[in-house]
N, C-alpha and C positions, 0 to 999 in steps of 0.2 A: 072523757078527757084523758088525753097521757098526756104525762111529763118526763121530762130528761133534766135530773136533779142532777149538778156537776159541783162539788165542794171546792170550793176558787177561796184565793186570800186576796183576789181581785179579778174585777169583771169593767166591762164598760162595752156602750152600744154608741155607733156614729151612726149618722145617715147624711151622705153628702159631705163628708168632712167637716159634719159639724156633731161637737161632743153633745149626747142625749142625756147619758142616763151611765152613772158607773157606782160600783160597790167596792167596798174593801174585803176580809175574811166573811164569808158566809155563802149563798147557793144561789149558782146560775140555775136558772129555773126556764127552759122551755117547754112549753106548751099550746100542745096542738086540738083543737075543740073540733069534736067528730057529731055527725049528724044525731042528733037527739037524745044529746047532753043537755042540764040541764043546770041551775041556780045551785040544787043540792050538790050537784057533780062536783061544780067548782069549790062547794063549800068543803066539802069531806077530801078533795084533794090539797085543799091548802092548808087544813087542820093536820092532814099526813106530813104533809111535806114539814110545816114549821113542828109540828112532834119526834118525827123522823130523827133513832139516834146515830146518825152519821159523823158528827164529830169525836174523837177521843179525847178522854179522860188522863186522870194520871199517870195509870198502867198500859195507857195503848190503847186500851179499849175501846170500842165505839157503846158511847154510851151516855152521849149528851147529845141535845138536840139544838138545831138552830137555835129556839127561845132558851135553851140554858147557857150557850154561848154568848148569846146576845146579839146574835150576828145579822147581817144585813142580807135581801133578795133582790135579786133583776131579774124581772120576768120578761121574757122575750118570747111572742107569741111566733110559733112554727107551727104550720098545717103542715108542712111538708114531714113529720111523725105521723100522721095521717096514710102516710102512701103505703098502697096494696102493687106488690110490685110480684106477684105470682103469676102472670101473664105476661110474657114477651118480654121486653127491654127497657118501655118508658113505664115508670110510675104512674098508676090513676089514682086519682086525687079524688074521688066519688065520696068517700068516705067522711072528706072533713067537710066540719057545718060551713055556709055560705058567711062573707064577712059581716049581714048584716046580725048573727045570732051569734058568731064566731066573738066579735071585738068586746059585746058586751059581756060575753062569758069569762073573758081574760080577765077585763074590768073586775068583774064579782070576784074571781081568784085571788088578785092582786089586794082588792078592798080588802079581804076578808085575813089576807096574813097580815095586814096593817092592823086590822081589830083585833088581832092576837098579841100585839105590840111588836110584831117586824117592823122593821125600818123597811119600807120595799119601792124599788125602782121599778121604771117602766120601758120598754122600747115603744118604737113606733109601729105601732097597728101597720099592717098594708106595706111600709116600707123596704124597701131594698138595704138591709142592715149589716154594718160590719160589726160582727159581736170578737171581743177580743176577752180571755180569760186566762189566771195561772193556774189550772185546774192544781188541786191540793190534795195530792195524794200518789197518784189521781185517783178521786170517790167519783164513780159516773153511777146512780140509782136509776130505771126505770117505774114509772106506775103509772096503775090504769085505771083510773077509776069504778070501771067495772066490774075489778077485780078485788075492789077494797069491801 
């Protein structure tokens, strides 16, 4: 699995001009599920992600994590992090898992910063999504589960 962790002091996801899912200070979280990821995958990148010390402290420092801020997630699932684009000009998408293994892996993600005590939002699986954020910094992290 990767993710694209963005430190936002606000987020929110439409589909159709209709409000889904929004946060105040804490981490846009997209994430894109590649072919034969698994339950653990998702688990070890949400325990990163809500550990993760990306916010500062008193001195500037990054040195608090979502759970010490208390801060909120919207996770919005992107396969398009997925694309292998070292060939020609359009992105192949081979790589990210199919939506029926894709959606419930987001699901586990999502659950599992919620059992850490995040506050965490959702977007909509499959949808055509306008993600809107004030990235806060701007902190843009990448991670890969493979590589944790």
């Amino acid at each position: 699995m990767k993710a694209v962790l963005q430190r936002v002091s606000r987020a929110a996801v439409t589909v159709e001009d209709e409000p889904v899912a929004s946060i105040g200070h804490g981490l846009l979280v997209l994430v894109g599920v590649a072919q034969g990821d698994t339950e653990s995958d998702a688990r070890k990148l949400a325990r990163k992600t809500a550990e993760l010390r990306v916010f500062a402290d008193a001195q500037s420092k990054f040195n608090l994590s979502l759970l010490d801020v208390r801060g909120e997630a919207l996770v919005v699932s992107q396969f398009t992090l997925l694309a292998d684009c070292r060939k020609g000009r359009r992105p192949s998408f081979t790589d990210a898992a199919p939506p029926d293994v894709a959606a419930p892996l987001v699901e586990v993600f999502a659950q599992a910063l919620r059992e850490m005590g995040v506050p965490t939002s959702t977007g909509r699986f499959g949808a055509m999504m306008q993600v809107e954020l004030v990235n806060d910094g701007p902190v843009t992290i990448v991670l890969d589960s493979r590589e944790l």
